[in-house]
N, C-alpha and C positions, 0 to 999 in steps of 0.2 A: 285683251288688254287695250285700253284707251289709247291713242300718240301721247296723252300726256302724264300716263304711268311708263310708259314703257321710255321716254326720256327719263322720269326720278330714275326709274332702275337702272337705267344707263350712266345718270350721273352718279349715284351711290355706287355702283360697281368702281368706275373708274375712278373716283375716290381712294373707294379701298385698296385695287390695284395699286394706286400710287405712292400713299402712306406705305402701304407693303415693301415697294420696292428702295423708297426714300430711305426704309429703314433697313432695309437690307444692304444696301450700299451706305450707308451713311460710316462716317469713320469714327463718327461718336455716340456706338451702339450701347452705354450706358443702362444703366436701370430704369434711368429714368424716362428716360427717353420709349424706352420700350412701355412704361409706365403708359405714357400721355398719350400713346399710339394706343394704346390698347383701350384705355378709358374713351377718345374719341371717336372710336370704333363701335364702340360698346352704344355711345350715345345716337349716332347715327342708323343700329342697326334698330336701337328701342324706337325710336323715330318712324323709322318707316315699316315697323312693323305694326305702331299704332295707323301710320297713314295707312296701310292696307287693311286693316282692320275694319276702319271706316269704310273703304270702298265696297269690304266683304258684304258691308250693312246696308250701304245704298242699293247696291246690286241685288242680294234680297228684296230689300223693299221691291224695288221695281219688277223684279218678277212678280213676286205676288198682288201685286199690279196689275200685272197680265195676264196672270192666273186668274183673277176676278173677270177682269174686261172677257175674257174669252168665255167663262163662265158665264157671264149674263147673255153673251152673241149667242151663245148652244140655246140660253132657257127662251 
């Protein structure tokens, strides 16, 4: 992992951690509330599952990048 995935994933975790805990202690544990926690959640996890998704694809690329270059050093 890059320093600058391994910060998202630092910030997302502790995110979620907190919303977790806000809502655990919170005295106004309503529906709703659980609602907006959960939907927010929901949208940060689609997020950076798209954002690693991408990286899955750069990082590919770039092997096969190197898989070539090495390939032509051997011919």
């Amino acid at each position: 992992m890059t320093k600058e995935t391994k910060i998202i994933v630092g910030v997302l975790a502790g995110a979620a951690l907190g919303a977790t805990i806000a809502l655990a202690l919170s005295s106004d544990s309503t529906d709703d509330l659980k609602g907006k926690v959960s939907d927010w959640l929901s949208d940060i996890l689609d997020s950076s599952k798209d954002k690693l998704a991408g990286l899955a694809d750069k990082a590919s690329g770039v092997a096969d990048k190197v898989k070539d270059k090495i390939a032509d050093i051997k011919a």
